[in-house]
DRENLUMTI-912855 format. One record per atom (N, C-alpha, C, O): z, x, y. Coordinates in steps of 0.2 Angstrom, whole numbers, plus 5000, padded with zeros to 4 digits. Each point is the difference from the previous one (the first is absolute). Example, Ala and Ser with C-alpha at 12.3 -4.5 7.8 and 13.67 -1.06 7.14 Angstrom:
BEGIN
503950664972 500049965006 500050045006 500350054999 499349935006 500150045006 500349965005 500150035006 
END
This chain:
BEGIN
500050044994 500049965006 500050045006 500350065000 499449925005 500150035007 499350065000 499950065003 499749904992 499350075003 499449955004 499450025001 501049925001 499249975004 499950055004 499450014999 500750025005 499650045004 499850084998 499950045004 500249974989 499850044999 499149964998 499550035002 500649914994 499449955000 499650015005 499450034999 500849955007 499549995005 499750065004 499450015002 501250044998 499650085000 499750014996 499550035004 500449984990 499450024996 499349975001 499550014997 500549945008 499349975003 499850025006 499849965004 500350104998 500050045008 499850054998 500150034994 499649985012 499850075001 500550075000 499850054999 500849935002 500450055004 500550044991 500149974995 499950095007 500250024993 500850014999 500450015005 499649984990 500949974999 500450044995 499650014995 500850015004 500650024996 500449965001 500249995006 500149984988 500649975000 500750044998 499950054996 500549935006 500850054996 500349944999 500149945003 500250104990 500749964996 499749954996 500349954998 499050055001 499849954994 499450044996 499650045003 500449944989 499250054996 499949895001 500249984994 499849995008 499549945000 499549995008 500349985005 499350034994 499550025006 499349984994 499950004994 499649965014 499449994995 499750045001 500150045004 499149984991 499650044997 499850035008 499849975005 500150104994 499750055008 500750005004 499950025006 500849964991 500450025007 500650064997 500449994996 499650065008 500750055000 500549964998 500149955002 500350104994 500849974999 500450074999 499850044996 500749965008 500650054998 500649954998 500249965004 500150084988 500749965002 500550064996 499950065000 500749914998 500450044996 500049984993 500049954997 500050115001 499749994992 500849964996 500450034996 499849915007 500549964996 500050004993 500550004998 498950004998 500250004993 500250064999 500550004997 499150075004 500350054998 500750025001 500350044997 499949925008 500950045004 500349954996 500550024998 499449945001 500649914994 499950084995 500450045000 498949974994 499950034998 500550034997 500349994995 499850085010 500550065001 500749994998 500350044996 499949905009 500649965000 500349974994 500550014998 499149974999 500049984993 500350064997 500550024997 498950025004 500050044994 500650055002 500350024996 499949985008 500750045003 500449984996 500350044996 499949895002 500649964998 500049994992 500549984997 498950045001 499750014993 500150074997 500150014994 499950055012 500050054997 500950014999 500350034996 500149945011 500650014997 500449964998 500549985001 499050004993 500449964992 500049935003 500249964995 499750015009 500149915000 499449984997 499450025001 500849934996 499749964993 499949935004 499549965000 500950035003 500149915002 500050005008 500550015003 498849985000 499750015008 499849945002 499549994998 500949965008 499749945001 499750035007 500350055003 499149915000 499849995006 500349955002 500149944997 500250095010 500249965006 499849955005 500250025005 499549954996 499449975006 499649954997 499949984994 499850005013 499549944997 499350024995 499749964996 500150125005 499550014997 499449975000 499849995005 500050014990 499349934998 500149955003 499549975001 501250004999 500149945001 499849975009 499849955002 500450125001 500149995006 499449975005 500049975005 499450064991 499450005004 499950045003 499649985005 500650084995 499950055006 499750074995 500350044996 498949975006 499950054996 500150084998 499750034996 500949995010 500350054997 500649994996 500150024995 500349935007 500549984995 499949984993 500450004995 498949985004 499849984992 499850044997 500050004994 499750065009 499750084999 500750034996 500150044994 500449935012 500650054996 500349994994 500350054997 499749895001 500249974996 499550024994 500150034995 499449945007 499550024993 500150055000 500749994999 499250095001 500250055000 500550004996 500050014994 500749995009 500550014995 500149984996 500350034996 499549915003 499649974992 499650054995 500250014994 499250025009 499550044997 500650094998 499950054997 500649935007 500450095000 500449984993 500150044996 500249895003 500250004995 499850004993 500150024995 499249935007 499450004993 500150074997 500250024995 499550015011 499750064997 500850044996 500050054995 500249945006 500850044997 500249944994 500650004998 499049975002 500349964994 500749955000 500449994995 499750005011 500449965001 500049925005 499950015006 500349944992 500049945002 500449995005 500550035001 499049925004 500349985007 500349934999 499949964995 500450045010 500649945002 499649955005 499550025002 500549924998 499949975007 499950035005 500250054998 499649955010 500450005004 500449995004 499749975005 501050034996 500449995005 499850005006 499650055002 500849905002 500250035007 500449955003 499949995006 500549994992 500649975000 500750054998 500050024994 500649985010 500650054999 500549994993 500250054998 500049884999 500349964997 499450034993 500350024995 498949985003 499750004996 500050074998 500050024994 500150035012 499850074998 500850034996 500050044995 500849935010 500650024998 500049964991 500350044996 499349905000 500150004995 499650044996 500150004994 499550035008 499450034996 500350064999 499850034995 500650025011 500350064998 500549984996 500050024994 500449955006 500849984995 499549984993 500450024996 499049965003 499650004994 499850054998 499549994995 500650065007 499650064999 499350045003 499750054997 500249925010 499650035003 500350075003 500650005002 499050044999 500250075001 499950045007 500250055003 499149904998 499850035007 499449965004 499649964998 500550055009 499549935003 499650055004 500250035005 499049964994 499449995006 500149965005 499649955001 500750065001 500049935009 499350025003 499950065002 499449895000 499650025001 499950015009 499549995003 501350035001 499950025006 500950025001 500449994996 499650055010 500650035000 500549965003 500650014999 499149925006 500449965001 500349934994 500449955001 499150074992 500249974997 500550044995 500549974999 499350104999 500750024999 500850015003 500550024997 499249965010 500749995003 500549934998 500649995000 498949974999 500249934998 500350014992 500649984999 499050044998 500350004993 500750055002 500549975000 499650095002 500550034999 500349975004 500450055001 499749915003 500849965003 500149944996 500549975002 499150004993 500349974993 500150014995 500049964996 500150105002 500050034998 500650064999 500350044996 499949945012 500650055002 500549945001 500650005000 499149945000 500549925001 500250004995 500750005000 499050004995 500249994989 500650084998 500350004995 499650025009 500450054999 499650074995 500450044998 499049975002 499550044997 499950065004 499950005006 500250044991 499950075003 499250065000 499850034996 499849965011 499750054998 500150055004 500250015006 499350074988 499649984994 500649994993 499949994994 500550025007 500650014993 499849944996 500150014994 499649915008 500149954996 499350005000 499850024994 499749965009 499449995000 499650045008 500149985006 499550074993 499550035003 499549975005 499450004998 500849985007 499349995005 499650055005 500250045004 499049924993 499450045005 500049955005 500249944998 499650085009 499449975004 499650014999 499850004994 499750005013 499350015003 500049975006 500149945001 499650135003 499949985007 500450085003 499750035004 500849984994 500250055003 500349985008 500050055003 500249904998 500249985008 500550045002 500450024997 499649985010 500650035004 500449965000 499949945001 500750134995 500549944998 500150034994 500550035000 499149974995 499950004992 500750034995 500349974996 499650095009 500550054999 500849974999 500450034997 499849915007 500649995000 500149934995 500649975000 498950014997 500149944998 500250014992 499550024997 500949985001 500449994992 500150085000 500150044994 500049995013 500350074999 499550064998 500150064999 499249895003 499650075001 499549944995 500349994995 499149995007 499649984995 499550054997 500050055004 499849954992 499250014996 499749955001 500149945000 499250105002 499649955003 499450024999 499950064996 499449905007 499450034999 499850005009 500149965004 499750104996 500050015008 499249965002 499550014997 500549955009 499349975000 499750055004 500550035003 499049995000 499650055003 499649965007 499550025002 500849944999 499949955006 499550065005 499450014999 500950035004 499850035005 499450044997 499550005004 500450054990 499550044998 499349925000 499450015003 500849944993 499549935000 499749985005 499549985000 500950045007 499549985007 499850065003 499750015005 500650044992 499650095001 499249984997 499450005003 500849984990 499350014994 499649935005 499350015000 500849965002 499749925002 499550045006 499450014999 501050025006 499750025007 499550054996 499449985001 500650054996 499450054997 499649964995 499550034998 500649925000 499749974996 499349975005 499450014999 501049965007 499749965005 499450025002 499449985000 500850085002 499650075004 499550024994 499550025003 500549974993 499650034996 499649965000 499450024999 500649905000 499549955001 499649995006 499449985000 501050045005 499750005005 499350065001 499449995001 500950074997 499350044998 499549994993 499550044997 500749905002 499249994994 500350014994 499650004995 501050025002 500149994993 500249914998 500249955003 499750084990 500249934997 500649984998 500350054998 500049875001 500549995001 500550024993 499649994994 500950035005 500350024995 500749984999 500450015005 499949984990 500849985001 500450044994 499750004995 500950035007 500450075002 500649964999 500249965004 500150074990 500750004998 500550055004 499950054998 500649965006 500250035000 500650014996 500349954999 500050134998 500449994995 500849975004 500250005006 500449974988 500549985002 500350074995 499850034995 501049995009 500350014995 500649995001 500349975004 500050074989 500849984999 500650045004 500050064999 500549905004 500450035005 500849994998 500449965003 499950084990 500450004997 500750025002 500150065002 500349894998 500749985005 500750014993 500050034996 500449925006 500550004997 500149924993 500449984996 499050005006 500149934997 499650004994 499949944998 500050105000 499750014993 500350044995 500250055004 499949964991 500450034995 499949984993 499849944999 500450104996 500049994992 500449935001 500549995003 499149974991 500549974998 500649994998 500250054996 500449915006 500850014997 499949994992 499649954998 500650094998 499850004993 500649964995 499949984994 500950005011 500349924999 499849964998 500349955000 
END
C-alpha cells in the first residue's frame, strides 16, 4: 500500500528512484535496506547461540506493511533452513509472557520500538532478559542501547539508503538505466541476547 504515486510516476518523463521500498513498477530505481538479510542474521544469531524455540514479535505479514512482512517471512526461511519450526506471530504482551513460561527462548521483535514493548511485559511478568528469554530488534534507533539494558539489534542503514538514492538519482540523470540496490543491514550486538538458561 502507499505506491499510487510511485503508479503515476512511472507514466512521466522525469526519472525516479524510490527509497525504502524493492516494489516499484518496471524501468523505475529502487534503494532499500536489505530487511530479509538483517531478520536473516538475527535469526541466525539466536540460532547459533543454542535457542531452539524463536517467536516473532510484530504484526509481520499480517500487518500490511512490506518491510514488516519481509521480516517475518525471513525469519521463518532462517528457521526452515535450520530445521526448526515457527510459532505464530505475536504482538500482544500477555501472548508473548505465555509463550516464554511455555518454553519460548528467544524473540525477533520485527522493530526496536517493538522490542521495547515486549521487554516491559516481560519485565511486568517478572522475566528476565537475556537470563529468561533473549531479545533482538531491528532498526537500531537512538536509544537502542538503553532499552532491556543494552539491546541487540539490526542496525537500519537509513542514512547510507539516501547516500545510495542521491547517486542512484544522478546516475539516471546521466543516461544509465534504472536499477534497484539492496543496501546491506547488519548485526549490532548488545546485552539482550545470550545462551540459553539450560534450567
Amino acid at each position: 500500500r502507499g505506491h499510487g504515486l510511485l503508479a503515476t510516476l512511472a507514466h512521466t518523463t522525469l526519472p525516479v528512484v524510490a527509497l525504502w521500498t524493492q516494489r516499484v513498477p518496471a524501468g523505475m530505481g529502487a534503494v532499500d535496506i536489505d530487511h530479509a538479510g538483517g531478520t536473516a542474521l538475527a535469526t541466525a544469531h539466536l540460532i547459533g547461540l543454542g535457542h531452539t524455540q524463536i517467536v516473532f514479535y510484530g504484526g509481520g505479514v499480517s500487518s500490511g506493511v512490506e518491510h514488516f512482512a519481509r521480516r517475518e517471512e525471513w525469519y521463518a526461511r532462517a528457521l526452515a533452513v535450520a530445521g526448526l519450526s515457527r510459532a505464530c506471530a505475536l504482538h500482544d504482551g500477555p501472548g508473548l509472557v505465555s509463550a516464554v513460561r511455555n518454553g519460548v527462548t528467544a524473540v525477533v521483535a520485527e522493530t526496536d520500538l517493538g522490542a521495547a514493548a515486549a521487554y516491559r511485559s516481560l519485565r511486568a511478568a517478572g522475566l528476565r532478559v537475556p537470563d529468561d528469554v533473549s531479545l533482538m530488534g531491528f532498526d537500531d534507533i537512538q536509544g537502542a542501547e538503553y532499552i532491556a539494558g543494552g539491546l541487540s539489534t539490526v542496525y537500519h542503514p537509513a542514512a547510507e539508503m539516501a547516500a545510495e538514492g542521491v547517486q542512484a538519482l544522478v546516475r539516471r540523470l546521466t543516461g544509465e538505466g534504472a536499477a534497484q540496490q539492496l543496501i546491506p543491514a547488519r548485526l549490532v550486538l548488545r546485552r539482550s541476547t545470550a545462551e540459553p538458561r539450560t534450567s
